[in-house]
TIBA-802274 format. One record per residue (C-alpha): x, y, z; residue in three letters; chain. Coordinates in nm, 2 decimals. Layout:
<pakes>
u,v,w,type,mol
X,Y,Z,ALA,A
...
</pakes>
This chain:
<pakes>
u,v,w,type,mol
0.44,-2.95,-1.23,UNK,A
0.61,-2.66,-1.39,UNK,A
0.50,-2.55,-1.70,UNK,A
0.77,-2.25,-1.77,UNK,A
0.87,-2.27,-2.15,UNK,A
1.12,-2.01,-2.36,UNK,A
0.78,-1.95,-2.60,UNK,A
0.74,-1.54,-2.60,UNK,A
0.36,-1.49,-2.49,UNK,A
0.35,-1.13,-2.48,UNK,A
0.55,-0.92,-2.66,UNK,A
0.61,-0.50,-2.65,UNK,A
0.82,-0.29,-2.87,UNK,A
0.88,0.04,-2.90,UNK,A
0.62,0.17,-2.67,UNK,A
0.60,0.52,-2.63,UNK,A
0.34,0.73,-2.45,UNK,A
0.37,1.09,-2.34,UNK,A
0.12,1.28,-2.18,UNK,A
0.20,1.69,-2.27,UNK,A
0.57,1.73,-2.20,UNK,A
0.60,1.46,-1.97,UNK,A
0.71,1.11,-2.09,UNK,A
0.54,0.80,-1.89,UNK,A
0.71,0.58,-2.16,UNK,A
1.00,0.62,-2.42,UNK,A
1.06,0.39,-2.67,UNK,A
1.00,0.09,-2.36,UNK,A
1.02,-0.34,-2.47,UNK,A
0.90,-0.58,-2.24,UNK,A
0.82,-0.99,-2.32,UNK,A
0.67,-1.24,-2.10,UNK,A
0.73,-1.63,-2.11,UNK,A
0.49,-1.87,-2.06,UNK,A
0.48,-1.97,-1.68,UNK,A
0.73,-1.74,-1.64,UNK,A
0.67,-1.46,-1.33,UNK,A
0.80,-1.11,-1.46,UNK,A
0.87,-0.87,-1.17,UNK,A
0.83,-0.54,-1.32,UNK,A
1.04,-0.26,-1.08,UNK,A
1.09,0.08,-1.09,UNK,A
1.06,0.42,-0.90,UNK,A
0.72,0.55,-0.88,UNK,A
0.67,0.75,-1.16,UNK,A
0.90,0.51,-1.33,UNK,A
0.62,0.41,-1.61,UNK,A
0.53,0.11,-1.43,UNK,A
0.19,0.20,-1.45,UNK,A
0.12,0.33,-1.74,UNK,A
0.27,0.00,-1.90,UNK,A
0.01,-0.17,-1.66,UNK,A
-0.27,0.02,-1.80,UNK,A
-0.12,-0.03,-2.17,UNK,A
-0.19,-0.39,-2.10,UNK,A
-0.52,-0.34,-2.01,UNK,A
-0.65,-0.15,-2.25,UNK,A
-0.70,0.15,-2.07,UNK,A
-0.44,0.34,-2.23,UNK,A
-0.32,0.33,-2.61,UNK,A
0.03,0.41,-2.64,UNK,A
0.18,0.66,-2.87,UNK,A
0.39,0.45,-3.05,UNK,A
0.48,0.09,-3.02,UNK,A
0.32,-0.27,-3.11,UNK,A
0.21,-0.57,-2.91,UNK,A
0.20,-0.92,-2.97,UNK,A
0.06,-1.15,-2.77,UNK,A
0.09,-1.55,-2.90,UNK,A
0.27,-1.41,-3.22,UNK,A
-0.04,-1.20,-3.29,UNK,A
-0.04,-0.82,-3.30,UNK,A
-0.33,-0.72,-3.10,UNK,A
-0.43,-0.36,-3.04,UNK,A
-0.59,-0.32,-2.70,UNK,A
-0.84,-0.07,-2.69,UNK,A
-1.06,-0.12,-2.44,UNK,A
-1.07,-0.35,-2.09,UNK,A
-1.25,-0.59,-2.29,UNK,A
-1.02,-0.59,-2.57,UNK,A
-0.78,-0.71,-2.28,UNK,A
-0.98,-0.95,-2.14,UNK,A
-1.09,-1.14,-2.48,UNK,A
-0.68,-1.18,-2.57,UNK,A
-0.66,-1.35,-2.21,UNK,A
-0.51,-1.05,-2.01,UNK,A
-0.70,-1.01,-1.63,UNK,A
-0.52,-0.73,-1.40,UNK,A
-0.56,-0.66,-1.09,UNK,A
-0.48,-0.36,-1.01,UNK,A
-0.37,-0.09,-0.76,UNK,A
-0.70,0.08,-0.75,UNK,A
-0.94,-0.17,-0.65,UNK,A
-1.26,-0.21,-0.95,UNK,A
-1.51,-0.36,-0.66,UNK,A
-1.84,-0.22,-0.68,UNK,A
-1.89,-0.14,-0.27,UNK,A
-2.29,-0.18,-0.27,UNK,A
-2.24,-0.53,-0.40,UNK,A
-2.20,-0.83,-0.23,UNK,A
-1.84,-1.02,-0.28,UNK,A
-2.04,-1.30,-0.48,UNK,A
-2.23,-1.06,-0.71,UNK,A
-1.85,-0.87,-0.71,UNK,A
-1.67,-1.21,-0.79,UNK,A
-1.94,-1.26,-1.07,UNK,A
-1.92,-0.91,-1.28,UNK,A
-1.75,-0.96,-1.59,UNK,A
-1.73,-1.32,-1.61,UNK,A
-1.85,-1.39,-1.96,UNK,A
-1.86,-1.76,-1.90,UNK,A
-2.10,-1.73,-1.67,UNK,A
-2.48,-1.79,-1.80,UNK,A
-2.72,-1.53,-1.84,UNK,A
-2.92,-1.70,-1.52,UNK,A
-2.81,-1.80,-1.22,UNK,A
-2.89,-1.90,-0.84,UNK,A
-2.80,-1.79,-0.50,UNK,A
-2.64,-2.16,-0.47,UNK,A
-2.47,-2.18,-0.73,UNK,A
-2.29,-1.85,-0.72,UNK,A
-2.19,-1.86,-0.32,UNK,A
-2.06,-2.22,-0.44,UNK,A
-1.78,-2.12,-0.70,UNK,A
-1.76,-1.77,-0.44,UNK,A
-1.68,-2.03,-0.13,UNK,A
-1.39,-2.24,-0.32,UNK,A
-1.20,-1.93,-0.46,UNK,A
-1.26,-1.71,-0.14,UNK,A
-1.07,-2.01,0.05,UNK,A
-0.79,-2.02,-0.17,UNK,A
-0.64,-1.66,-0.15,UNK,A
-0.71,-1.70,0.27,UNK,A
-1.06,-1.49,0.29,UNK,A
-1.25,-1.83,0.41,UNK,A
-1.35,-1.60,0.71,UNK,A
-1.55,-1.36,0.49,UNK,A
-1.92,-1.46,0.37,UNK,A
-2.05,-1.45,0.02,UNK,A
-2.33,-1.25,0.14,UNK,A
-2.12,-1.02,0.26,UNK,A
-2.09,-0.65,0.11,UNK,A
-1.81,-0.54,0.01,UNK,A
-1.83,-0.15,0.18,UNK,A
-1.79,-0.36,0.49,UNK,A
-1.44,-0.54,0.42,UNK,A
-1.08,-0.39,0.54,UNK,A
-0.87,-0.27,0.27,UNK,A
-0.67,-0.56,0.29,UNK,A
-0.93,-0.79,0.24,UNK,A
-1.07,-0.57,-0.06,UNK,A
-0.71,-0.67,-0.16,UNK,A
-0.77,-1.06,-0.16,UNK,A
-1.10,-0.98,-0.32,UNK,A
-0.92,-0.87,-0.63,UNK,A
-0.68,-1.17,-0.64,UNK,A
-1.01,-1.42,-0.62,UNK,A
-1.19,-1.24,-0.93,UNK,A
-0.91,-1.29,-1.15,UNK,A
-0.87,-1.67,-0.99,UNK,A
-1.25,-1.74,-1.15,UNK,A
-1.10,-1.56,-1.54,UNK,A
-0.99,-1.83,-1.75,UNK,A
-0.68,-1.58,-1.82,UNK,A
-0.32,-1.68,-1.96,UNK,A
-0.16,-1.29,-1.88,UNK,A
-0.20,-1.22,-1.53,UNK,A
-0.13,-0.89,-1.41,UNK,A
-0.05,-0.76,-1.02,UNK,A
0.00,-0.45,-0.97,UNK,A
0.13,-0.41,-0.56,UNK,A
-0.08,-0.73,-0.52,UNK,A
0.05,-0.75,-0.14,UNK,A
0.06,-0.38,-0.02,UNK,A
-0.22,-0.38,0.19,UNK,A
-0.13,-0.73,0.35,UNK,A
0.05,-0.87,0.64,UNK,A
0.30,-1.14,0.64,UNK,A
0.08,-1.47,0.65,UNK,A
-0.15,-1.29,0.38,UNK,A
0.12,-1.17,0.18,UNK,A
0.26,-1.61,0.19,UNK,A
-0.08,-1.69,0.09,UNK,A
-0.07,-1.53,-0.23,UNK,A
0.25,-1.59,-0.35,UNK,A
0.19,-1.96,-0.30,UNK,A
-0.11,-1.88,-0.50,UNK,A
0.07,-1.75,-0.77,UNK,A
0.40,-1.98,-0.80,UNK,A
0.07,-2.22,-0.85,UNK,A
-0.06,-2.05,-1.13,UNK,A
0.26,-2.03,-1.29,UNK,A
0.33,-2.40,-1.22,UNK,A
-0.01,-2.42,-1.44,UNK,A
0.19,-2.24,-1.70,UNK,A
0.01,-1.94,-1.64,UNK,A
0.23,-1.60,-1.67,UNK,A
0.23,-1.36,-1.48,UNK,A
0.32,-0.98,-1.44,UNK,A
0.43,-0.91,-1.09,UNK,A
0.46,-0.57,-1.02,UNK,A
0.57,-0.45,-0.65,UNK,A
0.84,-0.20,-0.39,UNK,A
0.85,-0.52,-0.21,UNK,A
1.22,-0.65,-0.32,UNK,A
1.16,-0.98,-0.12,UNK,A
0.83,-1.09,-0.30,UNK,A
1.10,-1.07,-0.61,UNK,A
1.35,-1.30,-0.46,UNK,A
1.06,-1.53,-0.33,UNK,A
0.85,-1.53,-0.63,UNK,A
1.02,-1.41,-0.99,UNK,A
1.19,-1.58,-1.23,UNK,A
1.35,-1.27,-1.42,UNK,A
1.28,-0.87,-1.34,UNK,A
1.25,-0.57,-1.59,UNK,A
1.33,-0.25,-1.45,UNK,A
1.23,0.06,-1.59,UNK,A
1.36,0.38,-1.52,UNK,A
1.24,0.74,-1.66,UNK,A
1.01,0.57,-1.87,UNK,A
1.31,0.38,-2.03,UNK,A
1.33,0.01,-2.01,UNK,A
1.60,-0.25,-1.92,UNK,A
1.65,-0.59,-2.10,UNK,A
1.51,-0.84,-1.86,UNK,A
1.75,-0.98,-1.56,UNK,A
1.72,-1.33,-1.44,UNK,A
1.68,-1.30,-1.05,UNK,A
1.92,-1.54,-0.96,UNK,A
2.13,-1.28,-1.10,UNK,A
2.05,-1.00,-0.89,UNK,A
2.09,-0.82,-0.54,UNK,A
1.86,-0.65,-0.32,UNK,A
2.14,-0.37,-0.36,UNK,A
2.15,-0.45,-0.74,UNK,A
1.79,-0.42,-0.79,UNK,A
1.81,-0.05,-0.61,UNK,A
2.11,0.06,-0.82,UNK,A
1.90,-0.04,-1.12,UNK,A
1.59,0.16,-1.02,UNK,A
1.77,0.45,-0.87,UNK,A
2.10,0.52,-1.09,UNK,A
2.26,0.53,-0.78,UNK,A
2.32,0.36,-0.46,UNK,A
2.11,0.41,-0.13,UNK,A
2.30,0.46,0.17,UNK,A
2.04,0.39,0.42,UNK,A
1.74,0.26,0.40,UNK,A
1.63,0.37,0.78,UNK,A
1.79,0.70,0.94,UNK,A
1.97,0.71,1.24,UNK,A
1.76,0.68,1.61,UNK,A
1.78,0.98,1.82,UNK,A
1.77,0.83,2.22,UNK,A
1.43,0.85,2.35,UNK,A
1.43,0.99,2.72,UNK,A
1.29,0.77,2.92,UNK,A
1.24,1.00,3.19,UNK,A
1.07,1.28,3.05,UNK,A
0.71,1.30,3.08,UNK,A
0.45,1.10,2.80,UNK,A
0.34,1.33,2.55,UNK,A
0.04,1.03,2.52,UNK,A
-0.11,0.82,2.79,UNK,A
-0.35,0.57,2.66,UNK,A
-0.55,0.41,2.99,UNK,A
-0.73,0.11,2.97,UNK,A
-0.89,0.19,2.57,UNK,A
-1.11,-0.08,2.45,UNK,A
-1.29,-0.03,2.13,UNK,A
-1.43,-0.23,1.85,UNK,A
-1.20,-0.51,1.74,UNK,A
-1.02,-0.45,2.08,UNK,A
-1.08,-0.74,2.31,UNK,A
-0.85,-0.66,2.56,UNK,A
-0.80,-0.31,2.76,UNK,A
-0.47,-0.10,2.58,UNK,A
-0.20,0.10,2.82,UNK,A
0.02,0.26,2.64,UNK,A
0.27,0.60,2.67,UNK,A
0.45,0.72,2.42,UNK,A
0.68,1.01,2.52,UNK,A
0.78,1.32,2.27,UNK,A
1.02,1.20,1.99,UNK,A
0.89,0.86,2.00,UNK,A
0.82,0.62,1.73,UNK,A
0.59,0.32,1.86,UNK,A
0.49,0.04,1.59,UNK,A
0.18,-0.16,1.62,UNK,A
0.18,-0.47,1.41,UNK,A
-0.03,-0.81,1.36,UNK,A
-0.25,-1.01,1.10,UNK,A
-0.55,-0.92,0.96,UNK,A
-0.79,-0.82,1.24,UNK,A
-0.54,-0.84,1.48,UNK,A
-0.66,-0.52,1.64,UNK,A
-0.31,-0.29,1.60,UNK,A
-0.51,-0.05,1.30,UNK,A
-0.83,-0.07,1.57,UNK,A
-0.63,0.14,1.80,UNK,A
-0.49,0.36,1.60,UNK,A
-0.86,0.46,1.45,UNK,A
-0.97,0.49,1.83,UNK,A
-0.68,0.71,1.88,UNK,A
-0.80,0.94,1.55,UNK,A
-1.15,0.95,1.66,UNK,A
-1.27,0.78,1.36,UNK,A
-1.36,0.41,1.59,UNK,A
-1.60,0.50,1.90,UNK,A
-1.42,0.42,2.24,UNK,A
-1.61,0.18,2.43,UNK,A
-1.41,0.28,2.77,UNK,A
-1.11,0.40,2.86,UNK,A
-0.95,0.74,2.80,UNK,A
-0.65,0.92,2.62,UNK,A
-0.45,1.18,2.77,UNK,A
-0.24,1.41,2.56,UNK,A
-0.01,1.61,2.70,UNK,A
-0.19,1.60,3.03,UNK,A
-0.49,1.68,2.94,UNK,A
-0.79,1.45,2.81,UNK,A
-0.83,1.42,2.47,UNK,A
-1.19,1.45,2.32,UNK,A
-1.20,1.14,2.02,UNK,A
-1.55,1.23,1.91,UNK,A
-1.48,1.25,1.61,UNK,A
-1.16,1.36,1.36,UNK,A
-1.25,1.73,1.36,UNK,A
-1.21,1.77,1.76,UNK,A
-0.89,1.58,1.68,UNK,A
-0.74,1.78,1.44,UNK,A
-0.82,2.08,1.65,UNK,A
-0.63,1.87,1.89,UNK,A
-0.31,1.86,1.66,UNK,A
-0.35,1.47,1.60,UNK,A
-0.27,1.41,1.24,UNK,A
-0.41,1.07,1.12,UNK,A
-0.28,0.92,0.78,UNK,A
-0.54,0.57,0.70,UNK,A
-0.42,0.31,0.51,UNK,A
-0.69,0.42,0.24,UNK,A
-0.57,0.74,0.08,UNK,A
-0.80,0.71,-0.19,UNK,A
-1.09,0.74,0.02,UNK,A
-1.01,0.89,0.33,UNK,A
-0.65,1.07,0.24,UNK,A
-0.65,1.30,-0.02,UNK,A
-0.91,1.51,-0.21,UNK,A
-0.96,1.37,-0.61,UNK,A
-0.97,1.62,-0.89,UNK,A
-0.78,1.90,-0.69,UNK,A
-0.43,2.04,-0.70,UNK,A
-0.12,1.89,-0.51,UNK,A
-0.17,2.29,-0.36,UNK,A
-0.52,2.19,-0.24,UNK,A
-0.42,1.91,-0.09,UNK,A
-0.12,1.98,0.09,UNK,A
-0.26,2.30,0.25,UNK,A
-0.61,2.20,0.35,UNK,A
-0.54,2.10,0.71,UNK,A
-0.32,2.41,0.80,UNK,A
-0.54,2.69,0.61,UNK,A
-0.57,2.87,0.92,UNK,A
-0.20,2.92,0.95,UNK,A
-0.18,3.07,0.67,UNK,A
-0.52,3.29,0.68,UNK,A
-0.63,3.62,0.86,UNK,A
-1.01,3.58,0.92,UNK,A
-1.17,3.43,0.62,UNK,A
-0.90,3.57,0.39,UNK,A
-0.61,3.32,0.27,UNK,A
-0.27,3.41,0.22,UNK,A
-0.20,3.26,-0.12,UNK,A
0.14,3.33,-0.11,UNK,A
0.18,3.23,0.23,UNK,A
0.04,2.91,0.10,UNK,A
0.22,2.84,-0.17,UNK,A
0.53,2.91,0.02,UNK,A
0.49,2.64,0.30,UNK,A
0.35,2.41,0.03,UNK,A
0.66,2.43,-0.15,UNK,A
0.87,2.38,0.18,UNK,A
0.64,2.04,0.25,UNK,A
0.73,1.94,-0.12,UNK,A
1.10,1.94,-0.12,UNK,A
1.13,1.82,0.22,UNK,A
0.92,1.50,0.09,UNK,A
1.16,1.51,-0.23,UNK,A
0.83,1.59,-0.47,UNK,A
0.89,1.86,-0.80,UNK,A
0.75,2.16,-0.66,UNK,A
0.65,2.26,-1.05,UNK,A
0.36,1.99,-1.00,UNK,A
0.21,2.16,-0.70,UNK,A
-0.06,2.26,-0.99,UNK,A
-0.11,1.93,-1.09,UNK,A
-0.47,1.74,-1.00,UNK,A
-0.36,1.47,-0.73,UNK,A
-0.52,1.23,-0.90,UNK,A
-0.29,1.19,-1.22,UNK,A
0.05,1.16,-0.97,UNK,A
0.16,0.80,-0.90,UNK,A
0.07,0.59,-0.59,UNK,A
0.40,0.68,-0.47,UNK,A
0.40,1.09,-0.51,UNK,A
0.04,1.07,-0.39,UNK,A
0.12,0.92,-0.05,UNK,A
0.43,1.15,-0.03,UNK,A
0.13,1.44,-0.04,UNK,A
-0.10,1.30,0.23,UNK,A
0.22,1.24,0.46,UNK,A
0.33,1.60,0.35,UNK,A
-0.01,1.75,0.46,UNK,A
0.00,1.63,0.83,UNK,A
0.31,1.69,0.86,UNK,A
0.27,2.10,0.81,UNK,A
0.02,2.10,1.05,UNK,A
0.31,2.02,1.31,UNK,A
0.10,1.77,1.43,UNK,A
0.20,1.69,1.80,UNK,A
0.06,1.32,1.79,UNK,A
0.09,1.18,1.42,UNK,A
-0.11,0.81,1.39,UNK,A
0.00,0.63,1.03,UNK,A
-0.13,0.35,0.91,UNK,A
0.07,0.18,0.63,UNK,A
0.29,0.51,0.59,UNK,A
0.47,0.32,0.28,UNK,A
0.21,0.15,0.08,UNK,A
0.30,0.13,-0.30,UNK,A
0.57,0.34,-0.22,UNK,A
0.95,0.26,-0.40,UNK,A
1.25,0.20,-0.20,UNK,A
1.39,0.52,-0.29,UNK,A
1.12,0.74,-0.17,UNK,A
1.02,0.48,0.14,UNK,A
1.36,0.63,0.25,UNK,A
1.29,0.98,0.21,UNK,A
0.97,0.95,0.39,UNK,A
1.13,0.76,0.68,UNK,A
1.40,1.04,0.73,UNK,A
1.07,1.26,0.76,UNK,A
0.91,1.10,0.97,UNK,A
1.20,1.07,1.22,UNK,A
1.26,1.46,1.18,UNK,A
0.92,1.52,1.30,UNK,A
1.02,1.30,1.60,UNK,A
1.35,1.46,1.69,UNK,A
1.13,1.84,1.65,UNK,A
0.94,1.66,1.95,UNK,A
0.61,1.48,1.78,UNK,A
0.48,1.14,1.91,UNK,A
0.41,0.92,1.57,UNK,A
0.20,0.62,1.59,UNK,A
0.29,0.37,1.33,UNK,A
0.05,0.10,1.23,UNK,A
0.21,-0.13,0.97,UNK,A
0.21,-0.49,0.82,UNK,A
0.58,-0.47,0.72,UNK,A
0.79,-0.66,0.99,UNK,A
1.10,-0.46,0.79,UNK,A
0.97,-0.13,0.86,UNK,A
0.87,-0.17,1.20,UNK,A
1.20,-0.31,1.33,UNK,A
1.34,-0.06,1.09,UNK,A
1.18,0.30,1.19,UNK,A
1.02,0.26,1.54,UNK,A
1.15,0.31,1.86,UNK,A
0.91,0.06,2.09,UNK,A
0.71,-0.21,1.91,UNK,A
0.35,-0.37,2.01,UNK,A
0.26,-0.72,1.88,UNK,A
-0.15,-0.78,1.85,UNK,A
-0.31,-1.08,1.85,UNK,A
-0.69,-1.17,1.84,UNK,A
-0.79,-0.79,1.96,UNK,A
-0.47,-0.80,2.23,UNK,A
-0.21,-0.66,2.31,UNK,A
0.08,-0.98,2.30,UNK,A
0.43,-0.82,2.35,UNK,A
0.54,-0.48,2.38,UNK,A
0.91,-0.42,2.42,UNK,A
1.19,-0.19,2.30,UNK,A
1.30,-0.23,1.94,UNK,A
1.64,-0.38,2.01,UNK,A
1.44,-0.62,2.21,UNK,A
1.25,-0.75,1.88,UNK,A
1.42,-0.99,1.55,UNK,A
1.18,-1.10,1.26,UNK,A
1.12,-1.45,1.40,UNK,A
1.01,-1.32,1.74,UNK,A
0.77,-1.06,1.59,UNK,A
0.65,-1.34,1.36,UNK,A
0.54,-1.55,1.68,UNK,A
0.43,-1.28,1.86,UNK,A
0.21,-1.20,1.58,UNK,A
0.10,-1.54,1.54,UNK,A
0.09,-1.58,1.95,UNK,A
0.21,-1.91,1.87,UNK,A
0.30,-1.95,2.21,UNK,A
-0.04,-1.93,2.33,UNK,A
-0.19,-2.15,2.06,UNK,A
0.08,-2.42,2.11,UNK,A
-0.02,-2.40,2.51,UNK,A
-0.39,-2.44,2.40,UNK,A
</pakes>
């Protein structure tokens, strides 16, 4: 039963923060019904999450008041958040990895009683786990083990145990795939029906259409008076965020010659979470898209590939010779640029420059012996920032204060000046805006048409239909389908994904 009412549950006005001369948020208003679902869009950079991290208490604004049933409330901490019924989940995951996901699922729960068991805390673990579609992982399991899309559903399930009114998701599905991604919103239009409200912030236009009752946009820090989504276009909703129009989402395909020789032969790889043998060639100027569920084995290949998933048998011939996948550092000596779909950890290096960053793989390019070339440096950093449409003024800016968006610009940026001659992505758009998913989709086909092989390893049935040149379906460790992109349409990739074929036959 739906519990969506006109009463105003959370109220902001006038909220202005500004950190030095930039402003994350200008004189920005935003209210939430209850039971109502509020998409919150924008361009990275947008504000978006800095009005996120107003909400919970991690940052005080400037300026501005907020109400929350009628009540000012000043939110000073987490826990001043959590006491006024707030619970956020959001884009950088709070999971402590040592712990197991019942003793994670637990923390901060000041319901629960001072003493517990074993029992009874893998038995409230068990019923929430099931209901955001991680019945396959254990209580006892640790978290350092779990994929990043499972660390995802993780972070849905802890705010499913809060007794919270204000929910807040910020890219909630980013990490997901397609049946995940249906999980939670069912999960959510629940909530809501419970009269719940929610705070749904993604890029993914879709999820809007499928899941929000009205959408406020920001832009520059400014925002818009909330839009009911019956109201709105896909095109609409990128006018709104942009100030202008986007052409194209996905840039033009340059022919692949099929005759010329594979820049990459893959022969009989199995590895862990392979179950099956992989053949594959991918010729220069190629695109190839690997796609499944969760555990499919599409990412498993693509970290076999990088060196950073032992090969069990099988081997990898680049540019006919064999290619040595001991490891990431005899592969970037190799020229085989690997983006993961954990930038965080594995991407990017916190509390240095965008400088830093871009440069570190291609330092030798621009060294002679063990002297750098800081000019030199700063030179082809700036030529890797404009081409990925980033301020080259910020190049001095620690990559940790840049949004999700400009950060994944960066790690994409870095690979791509080492003129990599087999680039492997996986998720190459996460919590990325339309706007600059673009942008880095022209760059990625530039590197193609200059002759490099790109791997790309995504969850979004959109982008691989969209960007890549051949497409591979996986399925329980195997390879199901692979066939040219014209070959493919969202309900085949679905059942190819799903190999419902196979499990109707069964």
């Amino acid at each position: 039963m739906t519990m969506k009412t006109e009463e105003t549950v959370l109220s902001l006005r006038g909220i202005t923060k500004t950190y030095g001369a930039v402003h994350a948020l200008t004189d920005a208003t935003f209210e939430l019904r209850a039971g109502e679902v509020m998409a919150l869009l924008g361009e990275n950079g947008a504000g978006k999450s800095t009005m996120v991290k107003v909400l919970s208490g991690l940052v005080q604004p400037d300026a501005g008041t907020i109400q929350i049933a009628g009540e000012q409330r000043e939110l000073r901490s987490s826990a001043d958040a959590q006491a006024a019924g707030i619970a956020v989940v959001q884009q950088e995951y709070s999971a402590v990895p040592a712990l197991t996901v019942a003793e994670n699922l637990a923390l901060g729960d000041r319901t629960r009683s001072w003493w517990w068991s074993r029992r009874t805390l893998h038995a409230g673990a068990r019923e929430v786990l099931d209901r955001v579609g991680l019945d396959h992982v254990g209580p006892d399991r640790v978290v350092s083990t779990l994929s990043v899309a499972e660390t995802q559903l993780l972070e849905l399930a802890r705010i499913l145990l809060r007794d919270a009114r204000i929910l807040i998701l910020d890219e909630p599905t980013a990490a997901l795939s397609d049946r995940e991604i249906a999980r939670i919103l069912a999960v959510m239009r629940d909530l809501a029906d419970e009269g719940r409200s929610i705070v749904y912030v993604t890029h993914r236009l879709d999820e809007v259409f499928r899941l929000a009752d009205r959408a406020t946009i920001l832009k520059d820090g400014r925002s818009r008076p909330p839009v009911p989504v019956a109201d709105l276009t896909h095109d609409s909703i990128v006018s709104l965020m942009l100030g202008r129009r986007l052409a194209s989402m996905f840039p033009d395909r340059t022919p692949v010659d099929d005759a010329a020789q594979p820049r990459v032969e893959v022969r009989g790889l199995r590895a862990a979470g392979l179950t099956a043998p992989v053949d594959l060639a991918i010729r220069p100027g190629e695109i190839v898209g690997l796609t499944g569920q969760l555990g499919s084995g599409a990412s498993s290949l693509v970290r076999a590939l990088a060196g950073t998933l032992p090969v069990a048998e099988g081997e990898v011939l680049l540019d006919a010779e064999p290619v040595d996948l001991r490891g990431r550092s005899r592969g970037i000596r190799q020229r085989i640029a690997y983006c993961s779909d954990d930038r965080k950890k594995d991407g990017m290096f916190p509390g240095l420059p965008v400088l830093a960053n871009l440069s570190s793989p291609w330092l030798a390019a621009v060294s002679r012996g063990s002297w750098i070339d800081r000019r030199r440096e700063k030179e082809k950093a700036a030529d890797i920032a404009r081409a990925f449409s980033f301020d080259t003024r910020r190049l001095t800016t620690e990559i940790d204060t840049l949004s999700g968006g400009n950060q994944q610009k960066i790690v994409l940026g870095r690979w791509a000046g080492a003129e990599p001659r087999l680039f492997l992505i996986e998720e190459p758009t996460r919590g990325v805006d339309v706007g600059a998913r673009a942008e880095i989709y022209t760059k990625l086909r530039m590197l193609a048409d200059q002759g490099a092989s790109i791997v790309v390893c995504s969850s979004d049935s959109t982008e691989i239909l969209g960007l890549c040149d051949t497409v591979l379906s996986f399925y329980r460790g195997r390879v199901t389908r692979q066939a040219a992109h014209s070959d493919w349409n969202e309900e085949s990739l679905m059942a190819a994904t799903l190999h419902e074929g196979r499990e109707r036959a069964a």
